[in-house]
C-alpha positions as CSV (number, residue, x, y, z in Angstrom):
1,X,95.6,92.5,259.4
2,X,97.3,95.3,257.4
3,X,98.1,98.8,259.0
4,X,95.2,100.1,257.1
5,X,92.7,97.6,259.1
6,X,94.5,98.7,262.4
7,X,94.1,102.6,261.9
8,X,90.3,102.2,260.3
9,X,89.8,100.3,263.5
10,X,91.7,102.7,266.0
11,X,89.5,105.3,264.3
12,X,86.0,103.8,265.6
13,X,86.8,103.0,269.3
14,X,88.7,104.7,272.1
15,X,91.6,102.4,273.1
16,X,91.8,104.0,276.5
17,X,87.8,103.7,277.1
18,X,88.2,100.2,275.6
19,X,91.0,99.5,278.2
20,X,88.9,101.2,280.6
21,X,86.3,99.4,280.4
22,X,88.3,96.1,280.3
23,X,89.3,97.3,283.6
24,X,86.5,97.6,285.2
25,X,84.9,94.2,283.9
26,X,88.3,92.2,284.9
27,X,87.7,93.4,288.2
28,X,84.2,93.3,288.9
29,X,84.4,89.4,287.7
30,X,87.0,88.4,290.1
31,X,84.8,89.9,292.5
32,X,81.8,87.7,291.7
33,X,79.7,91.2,291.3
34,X,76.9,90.8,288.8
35,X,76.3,93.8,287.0
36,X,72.9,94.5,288.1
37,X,74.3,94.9,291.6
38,X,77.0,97.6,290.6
39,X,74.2,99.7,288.8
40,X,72.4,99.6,291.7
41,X,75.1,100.8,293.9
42,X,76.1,102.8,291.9
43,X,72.6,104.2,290.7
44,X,73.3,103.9,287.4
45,X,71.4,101.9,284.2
46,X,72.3,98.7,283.8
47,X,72.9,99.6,280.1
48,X,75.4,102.7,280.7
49,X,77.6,100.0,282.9
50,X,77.6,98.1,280.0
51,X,78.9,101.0,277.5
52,X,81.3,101.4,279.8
53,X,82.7,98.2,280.4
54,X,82.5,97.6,276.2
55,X,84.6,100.9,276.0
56,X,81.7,102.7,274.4
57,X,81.1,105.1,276.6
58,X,83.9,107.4,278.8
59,X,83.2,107.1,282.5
60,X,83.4,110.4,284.1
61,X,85.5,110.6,287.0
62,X,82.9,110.6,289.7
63,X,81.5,107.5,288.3
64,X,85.7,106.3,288.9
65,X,85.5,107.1,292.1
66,X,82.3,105.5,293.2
67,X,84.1,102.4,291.3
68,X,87.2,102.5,293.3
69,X,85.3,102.5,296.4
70,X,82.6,99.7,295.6
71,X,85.7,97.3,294.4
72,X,88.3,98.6,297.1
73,X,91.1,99.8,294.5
74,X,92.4,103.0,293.9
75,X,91.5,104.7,290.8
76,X,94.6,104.8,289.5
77,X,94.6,101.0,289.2
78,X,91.9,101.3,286.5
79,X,94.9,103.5,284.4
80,X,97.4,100.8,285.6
81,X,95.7,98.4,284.6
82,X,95.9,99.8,280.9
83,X,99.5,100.1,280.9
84,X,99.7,96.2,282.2
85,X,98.3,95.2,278.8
């Protein structure tokens, strides 16, 4: 990969939705939560839980929140878990 490939691809995602979003999948996994039931707790599409978790899509901070609660973490360990990486 040659720095060129690295900034074109930096360019078209947002490392710290990416991570984000990594974040959020990692932990809903080890919880054995399906996705369908965080969208429904969280009363959110299906498809927009999905954006996030792929980094696609920012989740706003109230959506953070109602994370942190569901999955019993802080929301700073979704921002820790980035720097772990």
């Amino acid at each position: 990969m040659t720095k060129d490939d690295i900034n074109s691809c930096s360019d078209s995602i947002d490392i710290k939705a990416y991570l984000i979003g990594c974040a959020i999948s990692d932990i809903r996994n080890k919880r054995h939560i399906s996705i369908e039931d965080v969208s429904e707790c969280l009363q959110i599409p299906v498809e927009d839980l999905e954006l996030y978790e792929n980094g696609l899509k920012d989740v706003d901070v109230e959506t953070l929140f109602k994370l942190s609660r569901l999955f019993k973490v802080r929301v700073s360990d979704f921002f820790e878990y980035c720097n772990n990486i």
